[in-house]
MIMIMAR-900120 format. One record per residue (C-alpha): residue number from 0; residue in one letter; x, z, y negated. Coordinates in nm, 2 decimals, decimal comma. Each point is the difference from the previous one (the first is absolute). Layout:
BEGIN
   nr  rest       X       Z       Y
  NUM     A       X       Z       Y
...
! end
This chain:
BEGIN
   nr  rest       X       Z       Y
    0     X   28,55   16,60   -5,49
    1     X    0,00    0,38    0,02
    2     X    0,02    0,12    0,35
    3     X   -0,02    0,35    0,09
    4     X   -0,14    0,20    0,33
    5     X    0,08    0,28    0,12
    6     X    0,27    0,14    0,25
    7     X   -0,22    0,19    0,23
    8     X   -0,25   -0,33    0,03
    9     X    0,30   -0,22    0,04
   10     X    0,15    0,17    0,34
   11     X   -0,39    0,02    0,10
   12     X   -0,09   -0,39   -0,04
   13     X    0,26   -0,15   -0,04
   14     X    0,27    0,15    0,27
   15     X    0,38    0,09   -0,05
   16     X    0,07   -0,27   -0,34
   17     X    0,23    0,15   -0,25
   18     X   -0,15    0,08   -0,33
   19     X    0,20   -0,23   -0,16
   20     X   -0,14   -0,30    0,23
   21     X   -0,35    0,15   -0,03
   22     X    0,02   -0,03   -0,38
   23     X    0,15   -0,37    0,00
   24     X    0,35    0,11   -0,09
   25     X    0,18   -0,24    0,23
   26     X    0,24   -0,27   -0,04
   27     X   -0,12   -0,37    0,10
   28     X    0,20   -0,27    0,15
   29     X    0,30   -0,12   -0,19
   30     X   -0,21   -0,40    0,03
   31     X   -0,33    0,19   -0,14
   32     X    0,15    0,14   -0,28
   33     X   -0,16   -0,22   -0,23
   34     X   -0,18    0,03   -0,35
   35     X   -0,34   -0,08    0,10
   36     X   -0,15   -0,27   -0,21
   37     X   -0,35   -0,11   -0,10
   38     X   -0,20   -0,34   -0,02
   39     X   -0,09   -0,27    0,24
   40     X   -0,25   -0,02    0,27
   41     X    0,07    0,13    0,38
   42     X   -0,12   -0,17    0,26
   43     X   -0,01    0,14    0,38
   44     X   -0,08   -0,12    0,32
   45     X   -0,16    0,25    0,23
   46     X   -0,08   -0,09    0,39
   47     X   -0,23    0,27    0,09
   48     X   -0,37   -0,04   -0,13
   49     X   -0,34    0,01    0,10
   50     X   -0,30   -0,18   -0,19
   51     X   -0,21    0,30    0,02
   52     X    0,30    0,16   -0,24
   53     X   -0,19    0,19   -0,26
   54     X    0,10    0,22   -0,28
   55     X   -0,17    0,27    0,12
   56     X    0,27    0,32    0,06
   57     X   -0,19    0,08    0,28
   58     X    0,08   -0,31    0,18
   59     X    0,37   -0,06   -0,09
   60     X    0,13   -0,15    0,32
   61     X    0,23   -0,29   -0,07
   62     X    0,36   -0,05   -0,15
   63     X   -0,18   -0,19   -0,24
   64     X   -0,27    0,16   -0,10
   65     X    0,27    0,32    0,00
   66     X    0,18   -0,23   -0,30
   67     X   -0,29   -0,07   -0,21
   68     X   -0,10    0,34    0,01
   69     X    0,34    0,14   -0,08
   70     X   -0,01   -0,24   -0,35
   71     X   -0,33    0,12   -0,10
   72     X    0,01    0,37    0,08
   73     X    0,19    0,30    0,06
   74     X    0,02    0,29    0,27
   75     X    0,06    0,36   -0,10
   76     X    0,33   -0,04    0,22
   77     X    0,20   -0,27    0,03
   78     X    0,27   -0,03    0,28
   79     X    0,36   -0,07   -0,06
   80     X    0,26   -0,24    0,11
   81     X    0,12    0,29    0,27
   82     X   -0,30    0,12    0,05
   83     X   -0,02    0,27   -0,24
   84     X   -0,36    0,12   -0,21
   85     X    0,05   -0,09   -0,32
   86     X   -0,25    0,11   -0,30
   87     X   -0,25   -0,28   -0,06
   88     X   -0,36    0,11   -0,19
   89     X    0,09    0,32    0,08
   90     X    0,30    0,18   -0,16
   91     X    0,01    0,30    0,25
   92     X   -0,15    0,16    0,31
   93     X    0,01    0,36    0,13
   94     X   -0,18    0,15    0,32
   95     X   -0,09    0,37    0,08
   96     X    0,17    0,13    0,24
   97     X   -0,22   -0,08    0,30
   98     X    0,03   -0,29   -0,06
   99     X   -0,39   -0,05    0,01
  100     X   -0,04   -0,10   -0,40
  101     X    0,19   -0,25   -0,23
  102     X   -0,01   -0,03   -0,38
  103     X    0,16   -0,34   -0,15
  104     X    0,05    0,00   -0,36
  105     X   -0,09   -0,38   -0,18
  106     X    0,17   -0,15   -0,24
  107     X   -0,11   -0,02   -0,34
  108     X   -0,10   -0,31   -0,22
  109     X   -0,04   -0,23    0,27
  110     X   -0,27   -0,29   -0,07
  111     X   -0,18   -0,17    0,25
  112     X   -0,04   -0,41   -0,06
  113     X   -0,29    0,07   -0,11
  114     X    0,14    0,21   -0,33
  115     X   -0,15    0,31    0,16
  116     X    0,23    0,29    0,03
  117     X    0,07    0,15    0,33
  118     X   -0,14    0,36    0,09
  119     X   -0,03    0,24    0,30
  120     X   -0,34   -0,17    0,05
  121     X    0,13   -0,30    0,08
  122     X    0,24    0,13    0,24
  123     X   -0,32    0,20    0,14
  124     X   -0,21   -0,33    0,06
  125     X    0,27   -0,19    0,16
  126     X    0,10    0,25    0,24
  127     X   -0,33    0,03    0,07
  128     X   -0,04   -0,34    0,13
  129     X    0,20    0,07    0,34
  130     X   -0,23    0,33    0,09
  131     X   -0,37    0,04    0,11
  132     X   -0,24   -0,16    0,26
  133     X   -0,04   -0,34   -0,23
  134     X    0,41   -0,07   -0,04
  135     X    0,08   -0,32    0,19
  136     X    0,35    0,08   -0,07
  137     X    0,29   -0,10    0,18
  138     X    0,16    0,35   -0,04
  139     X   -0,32    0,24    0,00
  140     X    0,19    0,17    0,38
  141     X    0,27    0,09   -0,27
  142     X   -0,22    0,15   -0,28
  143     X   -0,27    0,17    0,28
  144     X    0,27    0,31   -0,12
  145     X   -0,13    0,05   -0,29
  146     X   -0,29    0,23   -0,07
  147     X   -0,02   -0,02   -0,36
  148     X    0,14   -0,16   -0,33
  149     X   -0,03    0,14   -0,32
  150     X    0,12   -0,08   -0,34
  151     X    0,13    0,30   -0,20
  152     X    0,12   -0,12   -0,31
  153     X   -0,01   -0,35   -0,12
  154     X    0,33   -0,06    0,12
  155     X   -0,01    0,20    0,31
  156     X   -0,14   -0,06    0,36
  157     X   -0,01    0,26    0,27
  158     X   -0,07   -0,11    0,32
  159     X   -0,15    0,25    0,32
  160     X    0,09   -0,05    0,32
  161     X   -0,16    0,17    0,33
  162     X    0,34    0,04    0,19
  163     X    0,35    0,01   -0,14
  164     X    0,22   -0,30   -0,04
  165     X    0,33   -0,01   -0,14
  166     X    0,02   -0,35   -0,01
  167     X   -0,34   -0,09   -0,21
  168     X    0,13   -0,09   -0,32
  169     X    0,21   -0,32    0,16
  170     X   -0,40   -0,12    0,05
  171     X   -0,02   -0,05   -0,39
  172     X    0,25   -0,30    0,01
  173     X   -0,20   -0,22    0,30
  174     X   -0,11   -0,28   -0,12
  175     X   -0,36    0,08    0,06
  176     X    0,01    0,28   -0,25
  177     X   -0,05   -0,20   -0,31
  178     X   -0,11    0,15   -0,37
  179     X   -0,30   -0,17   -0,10
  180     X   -0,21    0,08   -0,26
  181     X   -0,27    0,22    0,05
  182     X   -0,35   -0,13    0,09
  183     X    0,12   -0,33   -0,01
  184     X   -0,04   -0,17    0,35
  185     X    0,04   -0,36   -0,13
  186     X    0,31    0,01    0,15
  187     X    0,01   -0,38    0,01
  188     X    0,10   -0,03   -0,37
  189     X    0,36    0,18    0,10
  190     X    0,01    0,27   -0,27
  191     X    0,27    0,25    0,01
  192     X    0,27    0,12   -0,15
  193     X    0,25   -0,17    0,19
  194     X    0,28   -0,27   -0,19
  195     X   -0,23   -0,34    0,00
  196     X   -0,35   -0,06   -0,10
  197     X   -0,18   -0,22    0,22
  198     X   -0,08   -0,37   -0,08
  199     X   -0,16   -0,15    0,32
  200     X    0,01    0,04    0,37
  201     X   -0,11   -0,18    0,27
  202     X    0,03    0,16    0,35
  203     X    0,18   -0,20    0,26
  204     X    0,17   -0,21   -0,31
  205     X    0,17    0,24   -0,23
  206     X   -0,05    0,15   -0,37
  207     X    0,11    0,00   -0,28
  208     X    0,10    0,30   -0,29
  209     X    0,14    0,08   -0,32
  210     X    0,23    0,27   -0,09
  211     X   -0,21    0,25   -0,19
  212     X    0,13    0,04   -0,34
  213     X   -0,08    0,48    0,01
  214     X    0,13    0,03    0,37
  215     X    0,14    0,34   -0,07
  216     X    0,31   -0,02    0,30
  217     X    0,32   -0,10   -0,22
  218     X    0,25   -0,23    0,18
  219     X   -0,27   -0,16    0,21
  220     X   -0,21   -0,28    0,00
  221     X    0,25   -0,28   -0,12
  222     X   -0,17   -0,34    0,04
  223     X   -0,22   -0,18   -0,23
  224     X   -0,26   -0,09    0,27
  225     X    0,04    0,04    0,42
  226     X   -0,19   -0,27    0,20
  227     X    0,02    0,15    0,32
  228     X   -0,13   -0,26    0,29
  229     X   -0,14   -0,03    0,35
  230     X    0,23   -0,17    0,25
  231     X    0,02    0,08    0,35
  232     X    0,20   -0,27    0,17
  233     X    0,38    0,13   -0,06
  234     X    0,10   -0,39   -0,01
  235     X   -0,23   -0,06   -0,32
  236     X    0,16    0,29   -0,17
  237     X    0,34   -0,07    0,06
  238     X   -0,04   -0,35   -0,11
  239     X   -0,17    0,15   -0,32
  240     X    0,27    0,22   -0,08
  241     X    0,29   -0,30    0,07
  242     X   -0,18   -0,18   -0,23
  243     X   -0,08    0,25   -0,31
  244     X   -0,33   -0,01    0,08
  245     X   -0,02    0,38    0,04
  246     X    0,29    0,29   -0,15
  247     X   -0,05    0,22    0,38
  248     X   -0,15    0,02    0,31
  249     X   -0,04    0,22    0,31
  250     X    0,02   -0,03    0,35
  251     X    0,33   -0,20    0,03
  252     X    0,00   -0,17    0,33
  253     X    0,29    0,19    0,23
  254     X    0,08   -0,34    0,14
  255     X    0,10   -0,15   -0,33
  256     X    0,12    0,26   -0,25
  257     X    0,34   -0,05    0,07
  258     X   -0,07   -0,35   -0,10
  259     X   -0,18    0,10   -0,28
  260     X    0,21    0,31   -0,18
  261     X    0,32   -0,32   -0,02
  262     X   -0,22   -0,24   -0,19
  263     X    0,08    0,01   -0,35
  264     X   -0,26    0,15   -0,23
  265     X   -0,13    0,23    0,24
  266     X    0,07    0,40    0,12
  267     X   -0,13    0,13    0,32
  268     X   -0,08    0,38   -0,06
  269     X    0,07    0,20    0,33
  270     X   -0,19    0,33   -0,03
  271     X    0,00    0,24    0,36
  272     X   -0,30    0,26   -0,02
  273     X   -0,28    0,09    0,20
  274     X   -0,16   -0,35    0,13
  275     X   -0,08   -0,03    0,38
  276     X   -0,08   -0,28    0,17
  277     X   -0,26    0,02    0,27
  278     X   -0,26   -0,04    0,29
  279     X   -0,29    0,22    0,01
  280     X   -0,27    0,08    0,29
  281     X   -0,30    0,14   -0,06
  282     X    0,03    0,35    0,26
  283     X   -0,41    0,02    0,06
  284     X    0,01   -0,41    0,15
  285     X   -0,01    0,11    0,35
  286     X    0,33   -0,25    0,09
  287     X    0,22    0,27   -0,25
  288     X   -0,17    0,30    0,04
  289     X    0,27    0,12    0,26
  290     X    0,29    0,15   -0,13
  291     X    0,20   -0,19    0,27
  292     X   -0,12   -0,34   -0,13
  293     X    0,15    0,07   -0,36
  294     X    0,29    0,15    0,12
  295     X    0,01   -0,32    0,22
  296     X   -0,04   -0,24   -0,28
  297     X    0,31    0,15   -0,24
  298     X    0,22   -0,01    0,34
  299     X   -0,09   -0,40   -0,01
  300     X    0,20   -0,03   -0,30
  301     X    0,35   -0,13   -0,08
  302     X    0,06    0,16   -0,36
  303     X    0,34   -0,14   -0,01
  304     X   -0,14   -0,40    0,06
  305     X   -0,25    0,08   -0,24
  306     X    0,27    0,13   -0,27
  307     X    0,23   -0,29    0,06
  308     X   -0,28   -0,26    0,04
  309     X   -0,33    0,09   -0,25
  310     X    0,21    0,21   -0,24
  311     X    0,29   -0,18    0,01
  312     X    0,22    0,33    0,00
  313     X   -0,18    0,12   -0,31
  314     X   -0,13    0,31    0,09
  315     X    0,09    0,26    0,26
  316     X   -0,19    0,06    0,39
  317     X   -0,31    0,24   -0,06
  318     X   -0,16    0,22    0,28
  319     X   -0,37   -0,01    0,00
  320     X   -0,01    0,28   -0,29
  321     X   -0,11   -0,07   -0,39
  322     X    0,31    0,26   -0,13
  323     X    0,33   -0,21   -0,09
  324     X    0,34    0,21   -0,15
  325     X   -0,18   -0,07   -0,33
  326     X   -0,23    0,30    0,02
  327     X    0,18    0,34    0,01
  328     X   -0,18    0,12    0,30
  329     X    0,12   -0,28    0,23
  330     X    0,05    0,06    0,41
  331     X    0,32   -0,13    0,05
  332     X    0,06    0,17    0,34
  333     X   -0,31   -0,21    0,16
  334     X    0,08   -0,17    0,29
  335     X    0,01   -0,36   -0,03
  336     X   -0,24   -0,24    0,17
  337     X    0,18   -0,26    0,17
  338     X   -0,07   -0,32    0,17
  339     X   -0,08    0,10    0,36
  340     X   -0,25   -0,26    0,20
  341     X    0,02    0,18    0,32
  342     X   -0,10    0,31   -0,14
  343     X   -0,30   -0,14   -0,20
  344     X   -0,12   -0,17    0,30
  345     X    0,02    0,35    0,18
  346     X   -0,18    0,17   -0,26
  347     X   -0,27   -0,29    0,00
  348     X   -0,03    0,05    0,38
  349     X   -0,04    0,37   -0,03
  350     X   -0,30   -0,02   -0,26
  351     X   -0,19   -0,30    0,22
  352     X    0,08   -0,29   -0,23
  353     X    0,24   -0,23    0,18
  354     X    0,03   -0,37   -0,13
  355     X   -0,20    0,16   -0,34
  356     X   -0,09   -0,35   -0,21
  357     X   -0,02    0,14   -0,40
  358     X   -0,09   -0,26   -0,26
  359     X    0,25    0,11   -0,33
  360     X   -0,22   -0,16   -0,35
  361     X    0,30   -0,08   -0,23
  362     X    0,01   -0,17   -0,37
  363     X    0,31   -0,02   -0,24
  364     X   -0,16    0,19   -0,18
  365     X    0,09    0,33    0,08
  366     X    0,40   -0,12    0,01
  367     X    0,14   -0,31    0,01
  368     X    0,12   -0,09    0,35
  369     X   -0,27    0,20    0,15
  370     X   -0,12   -0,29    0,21
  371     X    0,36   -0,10    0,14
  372     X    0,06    0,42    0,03
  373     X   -0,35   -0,01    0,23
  374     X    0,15   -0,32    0,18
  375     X    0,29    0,19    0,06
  376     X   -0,18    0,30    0,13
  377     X   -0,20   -0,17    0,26
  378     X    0,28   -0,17    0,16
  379     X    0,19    0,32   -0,01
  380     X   -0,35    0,20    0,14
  381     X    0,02   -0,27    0,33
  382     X    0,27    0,13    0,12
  383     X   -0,23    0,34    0,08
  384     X   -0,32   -0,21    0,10
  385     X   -0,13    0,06   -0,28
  386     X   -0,18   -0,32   -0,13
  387     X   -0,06   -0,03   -0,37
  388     X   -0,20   -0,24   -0,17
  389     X    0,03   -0,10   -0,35
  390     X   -0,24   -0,04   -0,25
  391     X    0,06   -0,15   -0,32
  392     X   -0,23    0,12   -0,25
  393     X   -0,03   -0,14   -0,37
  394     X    0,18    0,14   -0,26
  395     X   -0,27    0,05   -0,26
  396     X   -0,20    0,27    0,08
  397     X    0,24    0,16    0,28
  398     X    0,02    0,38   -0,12
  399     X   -0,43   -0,02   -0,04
  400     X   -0,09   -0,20    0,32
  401     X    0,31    0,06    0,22
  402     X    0,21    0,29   -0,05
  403     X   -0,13    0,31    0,18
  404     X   -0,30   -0,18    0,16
  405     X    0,13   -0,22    0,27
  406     X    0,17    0,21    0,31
  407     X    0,37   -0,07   -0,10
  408     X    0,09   -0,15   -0,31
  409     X    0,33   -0,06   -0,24
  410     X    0,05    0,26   -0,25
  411     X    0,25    0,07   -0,25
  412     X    0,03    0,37   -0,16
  413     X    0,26    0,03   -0,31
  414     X   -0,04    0,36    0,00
  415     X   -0,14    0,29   -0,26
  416     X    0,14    0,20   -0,19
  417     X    0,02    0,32    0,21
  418     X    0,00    0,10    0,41
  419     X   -0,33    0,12   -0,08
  420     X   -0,19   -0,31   -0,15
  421     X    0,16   -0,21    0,24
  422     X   -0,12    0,22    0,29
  423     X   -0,32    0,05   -0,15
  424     X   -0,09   -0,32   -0,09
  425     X    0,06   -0,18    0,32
  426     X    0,01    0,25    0,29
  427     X   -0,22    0,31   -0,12
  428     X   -0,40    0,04    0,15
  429     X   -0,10   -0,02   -0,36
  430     X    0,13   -0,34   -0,01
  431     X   -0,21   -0,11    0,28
  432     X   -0,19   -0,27   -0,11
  433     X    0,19   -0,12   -0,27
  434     X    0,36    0,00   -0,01
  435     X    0,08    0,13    0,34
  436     X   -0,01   -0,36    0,14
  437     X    0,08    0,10    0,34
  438     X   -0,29    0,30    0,02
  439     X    0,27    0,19    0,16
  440     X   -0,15    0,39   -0,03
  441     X    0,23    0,23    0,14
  442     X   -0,01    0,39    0,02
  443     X    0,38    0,10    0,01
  444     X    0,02   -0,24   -0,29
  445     X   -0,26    0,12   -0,22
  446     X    0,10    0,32    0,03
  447     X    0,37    0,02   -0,07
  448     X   -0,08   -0,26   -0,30
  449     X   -0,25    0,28   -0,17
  450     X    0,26    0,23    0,05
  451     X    0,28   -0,18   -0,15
  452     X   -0,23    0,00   -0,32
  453     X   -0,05    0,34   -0,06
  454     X    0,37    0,09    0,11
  455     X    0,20    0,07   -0,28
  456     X    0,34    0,09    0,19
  457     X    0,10   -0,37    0,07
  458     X    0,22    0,09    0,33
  459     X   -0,32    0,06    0,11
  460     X   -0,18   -0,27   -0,13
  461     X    0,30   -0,27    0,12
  462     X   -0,07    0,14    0,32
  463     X   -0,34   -0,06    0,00
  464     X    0,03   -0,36   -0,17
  465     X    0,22   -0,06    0,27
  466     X   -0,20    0,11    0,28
  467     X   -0,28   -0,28   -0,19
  468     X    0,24   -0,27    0,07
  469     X    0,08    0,06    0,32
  470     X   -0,40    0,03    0,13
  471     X   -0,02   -0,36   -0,21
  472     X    0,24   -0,15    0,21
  473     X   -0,06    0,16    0,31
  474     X   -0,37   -0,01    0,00
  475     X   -0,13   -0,24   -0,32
  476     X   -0,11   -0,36   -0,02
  477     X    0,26   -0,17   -0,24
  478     X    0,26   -0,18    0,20
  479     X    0,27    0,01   -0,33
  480     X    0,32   -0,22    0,11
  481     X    0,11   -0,04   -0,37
  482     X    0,11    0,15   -0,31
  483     X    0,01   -0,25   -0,25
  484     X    0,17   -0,07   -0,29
  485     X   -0,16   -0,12   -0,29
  486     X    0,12   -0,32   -0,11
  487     X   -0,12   -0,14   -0,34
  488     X    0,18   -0,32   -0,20
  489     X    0,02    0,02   -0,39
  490     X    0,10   -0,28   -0,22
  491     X    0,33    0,09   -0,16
  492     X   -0,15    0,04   -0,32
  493     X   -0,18    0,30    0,08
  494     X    0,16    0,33   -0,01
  495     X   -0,12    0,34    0,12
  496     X    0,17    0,36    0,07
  497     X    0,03    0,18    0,28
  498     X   -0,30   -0,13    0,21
  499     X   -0,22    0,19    0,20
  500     X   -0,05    0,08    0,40
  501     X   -0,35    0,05    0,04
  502     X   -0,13   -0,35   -0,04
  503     X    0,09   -0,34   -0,05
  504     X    0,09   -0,11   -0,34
  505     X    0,12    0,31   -0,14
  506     X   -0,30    0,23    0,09
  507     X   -0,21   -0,31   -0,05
  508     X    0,08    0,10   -0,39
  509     X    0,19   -0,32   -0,07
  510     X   -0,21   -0,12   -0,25
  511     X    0,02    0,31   -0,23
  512     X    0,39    0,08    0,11
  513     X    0,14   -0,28   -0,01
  514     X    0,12   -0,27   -0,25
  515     X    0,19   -0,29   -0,12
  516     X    0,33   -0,03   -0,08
  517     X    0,04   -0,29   -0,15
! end
């Protein structure tokens, strides 16, 4: 696949990546340097679903739905295994140099499923879909930027923004930001222009798709067929996988991959990135509108029991901010929250809230071991009077009904591709009301994260990312113990290079990177 871009938009969007790594130039693992192979059919067990799941790029909220869409279409960017913007639909992108307009340049000859060719005005429409009064998508806070978009040519896009932002090209590889073609909002059908063709799919079950004999990306898109299914209870996968039943799964259970990586057959896929593992409190409920309480509340916490006990030592202690050492701008100088009972209870005293009773709604389905992690926490939480009751909510259905409308809730974040979606998505006053699931709205914050997007001299802007992660975990809603690894298991037969840090699964792209070796 030709991949080009150019230098200037690379140290923009994409931070301080060599050239070389930008373009794909890098060596992969001496145990992925395999010939990749084609034929046979791929089948994948994914844990986090909902039944509402719909093919609709405005809705994209699940790992799942995040794999079926990733076999059926394409993004302008895609992301690479360390992070890096790599050339997807479009070959190139460029910005002026206040940073307030971007032009992406699209690839040529690329047919849709349908055998329609791709043009600027496809690009146009689906962009489109995340702006205006009637969008009900997840990322509109994100695309509220942008004032105008225009096609030029008919392989050129240029997009107008009302404010600068040095990091707005990343936005072209979310998962959200989709190419459909134009006019076309039967987006149940799945066309695209993505590796797989879709045969059926049943939300809350799985789907089924076929490898799509024009897909234009060389080297990709292996398998025959990819059957990726529904399951949520972690034993019911494992089983499957131990007995060939399914080819890979996520969301390995911490308490039993150790078991699992030494059975025979089978390798567990260790991957450290951006995933945090959480409790979140709505800040307008009047019992966490205090800045004491939720300061209270991440003082309650032993991170190191709930490494060695819910994580089983794979991952690292977090500190109530979304930025891990994966993302350039990281604060590694924050103070660290540690356990402190007598403190919390202080602080719960000075805001009026002694012996505060908080009922914590929890599922496995934002992370398995979420309900022994809440367990945990509320014995933990006694120890400051603070009396938390849980609330076990059912899977299916959890990220519509649950997540972001009950007062505290388990939530589990892998990350984004820059500071500034991650920031933006979940902490900014745009977000309110969608993905800010803590409605935390605060000035300082706001402010320095504008800033950061229009700064092009990145001392500045580190500064001012980390000033936005210290106001998060001073002053925000997301009590963040954990970073978590992501832990996959692969039958042996499958082979894959070097495999990505933004999701699970290899970017959630196992289906059109990887293959079978034998």
């Amino acid at each position: 696949m030709t991949t080009s871009c150019t230098r200037r938009s690379l140290l923009l969007a994409a931070g301080a990546f060599s050239m070389g790594a930008a373009m794909g130039l890098r060596p992969l693992p001496s145990s992925a340097q395999q010939t990749p192979r084609r034929g046979g059919t791929f089948r994948l067990a994914i844990p986090d679903f909902d039944s509402a799941d719909t093919l609709d790029p405005q809705l994209n909220e699940t790992r799942f739905m995040m794999a079926l869409q990733y076999q059926l279409r394409n993004c302008l960017i895609e992301v690479g295994p360390r992070g890096e913007l790599v050339p997807e639909l479009a070959t190139e992108w460029d910005t002026n140099a206040d940073l307030t307009e971007w032009t992406f340049k699209l690839r040529q000859g690329v047919e849709f499923h349908n055998a329609k060719t791709m043009t600027a005005e496809d690009v146009v429409f689906s962009l489109n879909l995340h702006r205006g009064p009637n969008t009900i998508s997840e990322i509109k806070s994100l695309m509220a930027i942008v004032t105008d978009i225009t096609a030029t040519t008919a392989d050129e896009v240029r997009v107008t923004l009302a404010a600068p932002n040095a990091g707005f090209a990343s936005l072209m590889s979310l998962s959200n930001l989709l190419i459909v073609p134009a006019d076309d909002r039967e987006f149940g059908k799945g066309i695209g222009t993505g590796g797989y063709t879709l045969e059926s799919y049943e939300p809350g079950i799985g789907s089924r798709t076929v490898r799509f004999p024009n897909y234009w990306k060389e080297g990709r898109a292996h398998f025959d067929e990819a059957e990726t299914r529904c399951i949520a209870d972690v034993n019911a996968r494992t089983t499957a996988l131990q007995t060939g039943q399914i080819d890979a799964m996520g969301g390995v259970d911490t308490a039993t991959a150790m078991l699992l990586s030494a059975m025979p057959g089978i390798n567990l896929l260790q991957t450290k990135g951006k995933q945090h593992y959480a409790f979140s409190v709505d800040c307008k409920d009047p019992r966490f509108a205090d800045t004491n309480v939720r300061m209270a509340l991440k003082l309650a916490i032993d991170r190191q029991e709930m490494l060695d006990k819910i994580l089983s030592g794979y991952g690292s202690i977090a500190n109530d901010q979304p930025l891990s050492d994966a993302y350039p701008f990281h604060h590694p100088e924050l103070p660290q929250h540690a356990y402190d009972p007598d403190q919390a209870r202080a602080l719960l005293r000075k805001a009026g809230a002694e012996g505060l009773v908080i009922p914590l709604h929890v599922a496995e389905t934002p992370f398995s071991g979420a309900t022994d992690m809440a367990q945990l926490y509320a014995e933990q939480a006694s120890q400051a009077g603070i009396t938390v009751e849980i609330r076990r909510e059912p899977d299916d259905g959890y990220w519509s009904n649950v997540w972001g409308k009950r007062p505290m809730f388990a939530t589990n974040w892998t990350g984004r591709i820059s500071e500034d979606v991650m920031l933006t998505l979940a902490y900014s006053r745009e977000s309110i009301g969608s993905w800010n699931e803590t409605n935390w709205d605060n000035d300082a914050f706001n402010t320095a994260l504008t800033a950061a997007r229009g700064e092009k001299d990145e001392q500045k802007r580190k500064e001012l990312y980390w000033e936005c992660q210290s106001l998060i975990a001073e002053d925000g809603g997301m009590i963040a113990p954990l970073w978590a690894d992501f832990l996959d298991a692969v039958s042996d037969k499958i082979g894959h290079g070097e495999l990505a840090r933004d999701w699970e699964l290899d970017g959630v792209r196992a289906a059109e990177r990887w293959w079978f070796t034998a």
